[in-house]
C-alpha positions as a Python dict, from the first residue, in 0.01 Angstrom:
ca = {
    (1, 'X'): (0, 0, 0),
    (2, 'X'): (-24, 248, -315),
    (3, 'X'): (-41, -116, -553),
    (4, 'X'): (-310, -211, -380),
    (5, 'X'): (-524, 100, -513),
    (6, 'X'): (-439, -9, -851),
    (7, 'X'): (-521, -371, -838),
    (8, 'X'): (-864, -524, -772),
    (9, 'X'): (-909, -643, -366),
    (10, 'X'): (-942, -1054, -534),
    (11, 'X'): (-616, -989, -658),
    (12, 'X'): (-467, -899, -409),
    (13, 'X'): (-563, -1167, -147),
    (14, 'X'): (-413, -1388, -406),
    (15, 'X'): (-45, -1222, -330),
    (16, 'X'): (-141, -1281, 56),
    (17, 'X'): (-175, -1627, -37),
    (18, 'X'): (177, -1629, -182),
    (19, 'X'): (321, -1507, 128),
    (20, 'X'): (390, -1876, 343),
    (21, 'X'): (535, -2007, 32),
    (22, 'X'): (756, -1769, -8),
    (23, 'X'): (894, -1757, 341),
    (24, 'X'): (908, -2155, 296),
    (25, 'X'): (1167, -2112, -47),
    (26, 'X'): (1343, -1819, 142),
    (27, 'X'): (1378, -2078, 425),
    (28, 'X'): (1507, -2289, 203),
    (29, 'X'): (1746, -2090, 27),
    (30, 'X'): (1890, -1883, 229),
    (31, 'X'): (1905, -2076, 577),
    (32, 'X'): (1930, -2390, 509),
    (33, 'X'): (1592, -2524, 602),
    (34, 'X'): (1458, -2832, 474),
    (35, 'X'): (1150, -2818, 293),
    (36, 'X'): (939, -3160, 374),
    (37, 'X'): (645, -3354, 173),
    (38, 'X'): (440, -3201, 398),
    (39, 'X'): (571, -2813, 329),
    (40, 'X'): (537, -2896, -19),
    (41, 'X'): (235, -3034, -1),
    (42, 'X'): (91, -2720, 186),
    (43, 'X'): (259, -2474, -78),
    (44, 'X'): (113, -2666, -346),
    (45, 'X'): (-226, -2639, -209),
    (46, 'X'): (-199, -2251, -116),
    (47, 'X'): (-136, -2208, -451),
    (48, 'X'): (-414, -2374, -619),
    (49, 'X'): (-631, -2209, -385),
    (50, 'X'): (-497, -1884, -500),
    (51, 'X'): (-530, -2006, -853),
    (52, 'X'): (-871, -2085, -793),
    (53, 'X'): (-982, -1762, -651),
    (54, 'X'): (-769, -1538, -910),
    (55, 'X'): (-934, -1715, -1177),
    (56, 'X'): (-1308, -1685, -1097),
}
């Protein structure tokens, strides 16, 4: 909570956006779940958005 004092509130919705793709690699990694088109797909999109938002 103290990093999000530091950093701008656009910012930081952008790390909250970064949140389902990383449980989707952990998921991955480190239990064995597959990741689909359609996981990929979604992660790929989450990201843009975030990219999109960070960088207006």
């Amino acid at each position: 909570m103290k990093g999000l004092r530091l950093i701008k509130a656009r910012k930081a919705v952008v790390f909250t956006y970064m949140e389902p793709v990383s449980a989707a690699i952990f998921g991955f990694l480190a239990l064995g779940q597959q990741l689909t088109l359609q996981t990929l797909t979604g992660g790929l999109m989450i990201v843009s958005a975030g990219y999109l938002v960070g960088s207006r």
